[in-house]
C-alpha positions, 0 to 999 in steps of 0.5 A, a space after each residue: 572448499 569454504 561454503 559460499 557467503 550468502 550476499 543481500 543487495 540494496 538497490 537506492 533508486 533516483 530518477 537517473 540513478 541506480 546505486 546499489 551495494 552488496 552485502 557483506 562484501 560491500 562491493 558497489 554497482 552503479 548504473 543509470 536509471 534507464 533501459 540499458 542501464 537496468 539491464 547491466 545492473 541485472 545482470 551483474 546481480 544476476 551472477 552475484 545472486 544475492 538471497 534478496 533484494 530490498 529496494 524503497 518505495 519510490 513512488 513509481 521509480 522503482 518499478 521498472 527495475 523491480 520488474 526487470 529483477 523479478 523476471 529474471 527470478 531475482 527475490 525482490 522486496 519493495 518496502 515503507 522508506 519508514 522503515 529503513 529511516 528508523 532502521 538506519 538511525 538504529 544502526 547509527 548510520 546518519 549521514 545521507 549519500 545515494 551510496 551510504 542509502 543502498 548500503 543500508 538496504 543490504 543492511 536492511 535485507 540481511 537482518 530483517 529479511 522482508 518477505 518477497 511479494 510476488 510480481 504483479 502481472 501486467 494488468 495488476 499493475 495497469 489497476 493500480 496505475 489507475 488507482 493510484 490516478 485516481 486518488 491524485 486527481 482528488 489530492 489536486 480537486 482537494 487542492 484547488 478547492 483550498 486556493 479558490 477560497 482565499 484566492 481574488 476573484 480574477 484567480 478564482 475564475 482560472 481555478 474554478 474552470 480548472 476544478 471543472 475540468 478535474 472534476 470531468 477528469 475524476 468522472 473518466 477516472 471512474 469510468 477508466 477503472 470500472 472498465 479495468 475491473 468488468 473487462 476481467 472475469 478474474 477481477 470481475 468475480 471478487 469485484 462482484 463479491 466485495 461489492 455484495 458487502 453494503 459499504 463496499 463500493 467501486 473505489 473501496 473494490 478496486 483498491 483492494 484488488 489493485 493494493 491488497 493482493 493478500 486480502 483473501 489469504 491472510 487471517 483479519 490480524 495479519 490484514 488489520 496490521 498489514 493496512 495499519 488499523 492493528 492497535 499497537 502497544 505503547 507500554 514501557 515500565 509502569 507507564 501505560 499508555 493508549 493503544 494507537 494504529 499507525 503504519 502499513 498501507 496508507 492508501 487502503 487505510 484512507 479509502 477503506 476509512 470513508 467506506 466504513 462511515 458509510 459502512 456504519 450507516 448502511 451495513 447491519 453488521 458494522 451498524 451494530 458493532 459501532 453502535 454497541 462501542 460507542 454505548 460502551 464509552 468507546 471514543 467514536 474515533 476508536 470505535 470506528 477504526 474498530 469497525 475498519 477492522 471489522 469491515 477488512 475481516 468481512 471482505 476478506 472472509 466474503 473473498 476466501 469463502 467464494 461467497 457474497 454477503 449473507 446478511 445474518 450472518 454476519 450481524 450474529 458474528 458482530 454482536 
């Protein structure tokens, strides 16, 4: 008897739509993006077993599929939409169909293998729902702020009561998560020992536990590339270039870079190492996203050793 073909599945997922595509066979499975039709799809790739799963980060989409594969003990991967694009234009696969996308995702699956992440339980993904609240209704504060500055004034009376409103809804957004972290013993334990680590807030906190589940089993190399604060070479022949950051976990990033500006105020630690880049000619840029590093390596190290900030030991560490 012939050994049986490992197969890899890509799942290209729209607001209506499953389209997904088993590699190598090529054979096609379409189903609607809905109840039933999330179940139908599950169980047909529940017999063909593919050895993974990749699907695109959709903004939420996705999520209702990934759930309902992950509980049937389907390894699943959701990964950056980057990297799939730069992917396909390496393979040469150019033109753009909701079938041709999830041909790319098996593709995708079978040679680069992205490791599964484990299924986050209900209360993970309600943090992160919230989280991800959050940081919309500042995405839209953001915004109308613009608009009020250029708008007439009778349109500027509408944005301002709705900025008053946003900025009520921002205070229950707090309380909301607040609540999600204290109502854990769970959370409530590392929410306490990241916040013993001055810098850290509860918005720093919450993103960590909602978005950063591998903080506190992944050395600070693996977390700096991870969340996208790892210098990455640009070097090629004789050309030389300036190291940049890009990539990973753009929210982390985000909320972990206005912690680490207050971070470079208030926390000795960071205070001294920034201080010390920047009398050695560092650009405050870099020498700030290296204290991003440094303050990531610190709240990983304050959750794997169970222990709260130790002042001294940690500034002896930075100089």
């Amino acid at each position: 008897m012939e050994p049986e073909q490992t197969c890899y599945a890509g799942i290209d997922v729209s607001k209506g739509r499953l389209d997904a595509v088993l590699r190598p066979s090529g054979e096609y499975l379409g189903a609607d993006n809905d109840e039933r039709g999330i179940g139908s799809l599950v169980a047909r790739l529940s017999e063909a077993r593919p050895a993974l799963i990749v699907l695109e980060a959709t903004g939420g989409l996705e999520q209702p599929v990934v759930v309902a594969l992950a509980l049937v003990g389907l390894p699943v991967a959701v990964v950056n939409p980057r990297q799939v694009r730069d992917f396909a234009k390496a393979v040469g696969r150019l033109a753009k169909t909701d079938k041709i996308d999830a041909a790319v995702l098996a593709h995708f699956a079978e040679a680069v293998r992205p490791e599964p992440r484990p299924l986050a339980d209900e209360r993970a993904r309600e943090l992160s729902a919230l989280v991800l609240r959050r940081r919309q209704i500042l995405d839209m504060i953001t915004a109308e702020g613009n608009r009020a500055r250029t708008a007439p004034k009778a349109v500027r009376r509408r944005i301002e009561a709705h900025l008053r409103w946003l900025r009520k809804e921002l205070e229950r957004a707090n309380g909301d998560l607040e609540r999600a972290v204290r109502e854990s013993p769970v959370w409530r334990e590392k929410d306490d020992l990241l916040r013993s680590v001055p810098g850290v807030g509860p918005t720093l906190s919450a993103t960590l536990l909602a978005e950063l589940p591998e903080l506190e089993r992944l050395d600070r190399r693996k977390l700096a590339a991870l969340v996208g604060v790892a210098p990455l070479n640009r070097d090629s022949g004789t050309l030389r270039g300036i190291r940049t950051v890009w990539g990973g976990r753009s929210s982390v990033r985000k909320t972990l870079y206005m912690a680490t500006l207050s971070a470079t105020r208030y926390n000795p630690a960071i205070r001294e190492f920034y201080g010390r880049l920047v009398a050695a000619g560092k650009p405050k840029k870099v020498a700030l996203t290296a204290c991003m590093r440094k303050l990531l390596a610190i709240v990983g190290a304050v959750l794997r050793n169970r222990s709260p900030w130790d002042e001294g030991r940690f500034v002896l560490r930075a100089m």
